[in-house]
Residue frames relative to the residue before (quaternion, step in Angstrom):
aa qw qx qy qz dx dy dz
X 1.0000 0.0000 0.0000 0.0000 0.00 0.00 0.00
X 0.5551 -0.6468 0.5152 0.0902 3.38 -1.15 1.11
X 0.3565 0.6282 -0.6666 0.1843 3.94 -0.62 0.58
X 0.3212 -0.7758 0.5431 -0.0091 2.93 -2.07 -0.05
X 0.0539 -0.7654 0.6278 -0.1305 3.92 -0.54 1.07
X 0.9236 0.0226 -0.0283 0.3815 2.92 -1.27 1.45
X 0.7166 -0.4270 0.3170 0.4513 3.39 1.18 0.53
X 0.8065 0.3207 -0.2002 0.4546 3.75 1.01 -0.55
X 0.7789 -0.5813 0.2276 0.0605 2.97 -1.01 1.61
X 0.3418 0.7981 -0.4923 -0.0621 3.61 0.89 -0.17
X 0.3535 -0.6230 0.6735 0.1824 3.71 -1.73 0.25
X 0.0366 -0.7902 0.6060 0.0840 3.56 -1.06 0.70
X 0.0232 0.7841 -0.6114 -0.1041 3.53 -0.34 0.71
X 0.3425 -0.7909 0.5053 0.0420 3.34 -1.55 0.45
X 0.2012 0.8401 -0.5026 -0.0344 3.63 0.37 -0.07
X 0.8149 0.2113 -0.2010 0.5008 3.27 -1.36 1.49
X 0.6630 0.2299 -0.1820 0.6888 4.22 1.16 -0.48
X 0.4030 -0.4458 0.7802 0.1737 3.44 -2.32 -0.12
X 0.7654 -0.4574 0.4278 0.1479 3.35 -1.06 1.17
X 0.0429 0.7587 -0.6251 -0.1782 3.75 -0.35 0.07
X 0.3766 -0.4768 0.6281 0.4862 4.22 -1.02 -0.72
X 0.6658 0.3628 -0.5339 0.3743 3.43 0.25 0.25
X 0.6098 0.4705 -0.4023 0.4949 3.61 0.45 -1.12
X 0.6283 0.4009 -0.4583 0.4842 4.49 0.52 -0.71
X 0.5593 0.4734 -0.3879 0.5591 4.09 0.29 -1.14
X 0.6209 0.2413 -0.4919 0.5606 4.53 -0.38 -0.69
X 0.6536 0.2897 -0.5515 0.4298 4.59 -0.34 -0.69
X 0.5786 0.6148 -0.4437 0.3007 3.58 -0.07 -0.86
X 0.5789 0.6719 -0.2276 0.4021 3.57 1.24 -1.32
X 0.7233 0.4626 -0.0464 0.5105 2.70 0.10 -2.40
X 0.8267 0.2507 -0.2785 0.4198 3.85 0.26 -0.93
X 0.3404 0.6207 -0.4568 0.5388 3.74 1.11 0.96
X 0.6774 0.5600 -0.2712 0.3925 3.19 0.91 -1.98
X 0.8358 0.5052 -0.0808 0.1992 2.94 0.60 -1.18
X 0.3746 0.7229 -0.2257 0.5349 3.28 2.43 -1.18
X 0.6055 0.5709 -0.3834 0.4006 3.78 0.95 -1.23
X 0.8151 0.3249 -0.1398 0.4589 3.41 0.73 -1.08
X 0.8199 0.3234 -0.0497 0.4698 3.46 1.28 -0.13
X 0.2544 -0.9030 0.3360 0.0832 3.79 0.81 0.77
X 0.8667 0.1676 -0.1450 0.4469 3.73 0.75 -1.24
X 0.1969 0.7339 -0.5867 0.2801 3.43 0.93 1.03
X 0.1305 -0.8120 0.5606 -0.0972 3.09 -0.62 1.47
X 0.7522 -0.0163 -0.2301 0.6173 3.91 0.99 0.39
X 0.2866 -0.6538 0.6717 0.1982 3.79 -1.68 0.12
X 0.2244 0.6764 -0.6870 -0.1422 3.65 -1.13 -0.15
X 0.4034 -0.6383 0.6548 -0.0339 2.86 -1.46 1.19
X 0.0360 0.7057 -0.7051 0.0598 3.84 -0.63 1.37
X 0.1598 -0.7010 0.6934 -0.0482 3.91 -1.14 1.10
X 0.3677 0.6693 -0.6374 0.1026 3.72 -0.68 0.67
X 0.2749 -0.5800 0.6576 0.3945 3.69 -1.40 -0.31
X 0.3535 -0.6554 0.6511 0.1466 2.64 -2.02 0.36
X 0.3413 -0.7115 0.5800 0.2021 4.03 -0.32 0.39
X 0.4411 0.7509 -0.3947 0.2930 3.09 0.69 0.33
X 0.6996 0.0045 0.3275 0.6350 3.70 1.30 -1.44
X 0.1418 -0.8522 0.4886 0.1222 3.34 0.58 1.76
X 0.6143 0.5015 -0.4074 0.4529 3.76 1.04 -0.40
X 0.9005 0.0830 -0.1597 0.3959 3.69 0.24 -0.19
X 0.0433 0.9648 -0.2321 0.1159 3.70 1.75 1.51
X 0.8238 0.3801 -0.1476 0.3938 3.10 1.41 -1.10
X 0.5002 -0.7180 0.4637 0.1387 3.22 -0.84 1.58
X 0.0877 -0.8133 0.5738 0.0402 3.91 -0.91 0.79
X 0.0087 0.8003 -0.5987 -0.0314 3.70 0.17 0.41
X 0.3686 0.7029 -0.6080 0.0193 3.69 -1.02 0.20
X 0.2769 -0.7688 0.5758 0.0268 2.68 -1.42 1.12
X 0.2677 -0.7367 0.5979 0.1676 3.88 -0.94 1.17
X 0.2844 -0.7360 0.5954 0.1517 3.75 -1.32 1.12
X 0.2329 0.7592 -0.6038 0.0699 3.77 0.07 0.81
X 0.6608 -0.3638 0.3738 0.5397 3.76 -1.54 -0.40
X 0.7700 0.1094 -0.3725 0.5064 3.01 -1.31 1.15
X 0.8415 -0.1854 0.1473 0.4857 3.01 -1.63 -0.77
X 0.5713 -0.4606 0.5699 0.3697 3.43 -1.58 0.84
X 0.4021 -0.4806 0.7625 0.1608 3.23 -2.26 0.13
X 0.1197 -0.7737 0.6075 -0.1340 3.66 -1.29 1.42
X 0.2893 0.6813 -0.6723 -0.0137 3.82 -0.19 0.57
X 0.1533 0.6621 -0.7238 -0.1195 3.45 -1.49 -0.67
X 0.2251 -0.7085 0.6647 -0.0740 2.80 -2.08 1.42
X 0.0604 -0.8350 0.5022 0.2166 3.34 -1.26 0.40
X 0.0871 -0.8120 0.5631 -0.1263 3.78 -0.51 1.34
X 0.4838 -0.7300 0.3748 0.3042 3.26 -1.33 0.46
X 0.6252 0.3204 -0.3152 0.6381 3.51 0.55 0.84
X 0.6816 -0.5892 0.3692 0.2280 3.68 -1.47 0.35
X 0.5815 0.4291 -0.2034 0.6606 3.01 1.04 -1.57
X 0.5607 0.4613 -0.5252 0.4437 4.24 -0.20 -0.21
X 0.7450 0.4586 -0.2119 0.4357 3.31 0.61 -1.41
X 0.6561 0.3488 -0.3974 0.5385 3.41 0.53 -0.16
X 0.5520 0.4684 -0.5119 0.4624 3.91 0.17 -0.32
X 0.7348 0.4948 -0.2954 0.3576 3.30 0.11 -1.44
X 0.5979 0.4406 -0.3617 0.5636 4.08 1.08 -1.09
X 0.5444 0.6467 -0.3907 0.3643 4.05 0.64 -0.81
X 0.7235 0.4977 -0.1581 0.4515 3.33 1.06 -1.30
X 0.5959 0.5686 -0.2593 0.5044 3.08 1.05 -0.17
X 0.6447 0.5847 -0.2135 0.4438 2.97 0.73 -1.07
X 0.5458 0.5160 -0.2832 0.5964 3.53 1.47 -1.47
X 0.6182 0.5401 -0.4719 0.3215 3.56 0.12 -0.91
X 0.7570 0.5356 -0.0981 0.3611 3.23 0.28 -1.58
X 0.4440 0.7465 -0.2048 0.4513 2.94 1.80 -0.15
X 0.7274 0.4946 -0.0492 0.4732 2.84 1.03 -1.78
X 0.5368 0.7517 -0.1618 0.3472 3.10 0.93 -1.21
């Protein structure tokens, strides 16, 4: 699903669940958090899936930042969503620095 903040574009994809307002309101967060440290991001995509792999640490977070030049890419896996999205966020900040 398709929404938007601040002018930038975000994508939410879901595989295997339906979207909650909480799990959009934690991206909203994180992609605030992050705007502080990073201004011309101009799209977000957001990938959510589990993995069956390791019920204690299952859910897959992929996100990707659209800025000039090359996009930004982190992904994390954690046991809960919102974990997983902080943790991919941080990354993202890293790479920032860099």
């Amino acid at each position: 699903m398709q929404h938007s903040i601040d002018g930038i574009k975000i994508d939410v994809q879901t595989i295997g669940f339906n979207e909650t307002q909480e799990l959009i309101d934690q991206i909203e967060n994180e992609l605030r958090r992050l705007l502080r440290f990073r201004k011309d991001v101009v799209a977000a995509d957001f990938y959510f899936s589990e993995d069956g792999t390791n019920p204690e640490n299952n859910k897959v977070v992929r996100w990707r930042l659209g800025v000039p030049g090359n996009d930004l890419f982190a992904e994390a896996r954690s046991g809960s969503f919102p974990a997983g999205l902080r943790d991919a966020g941080e990354k993202l900040r890293r790479q920032f620095v860099d």
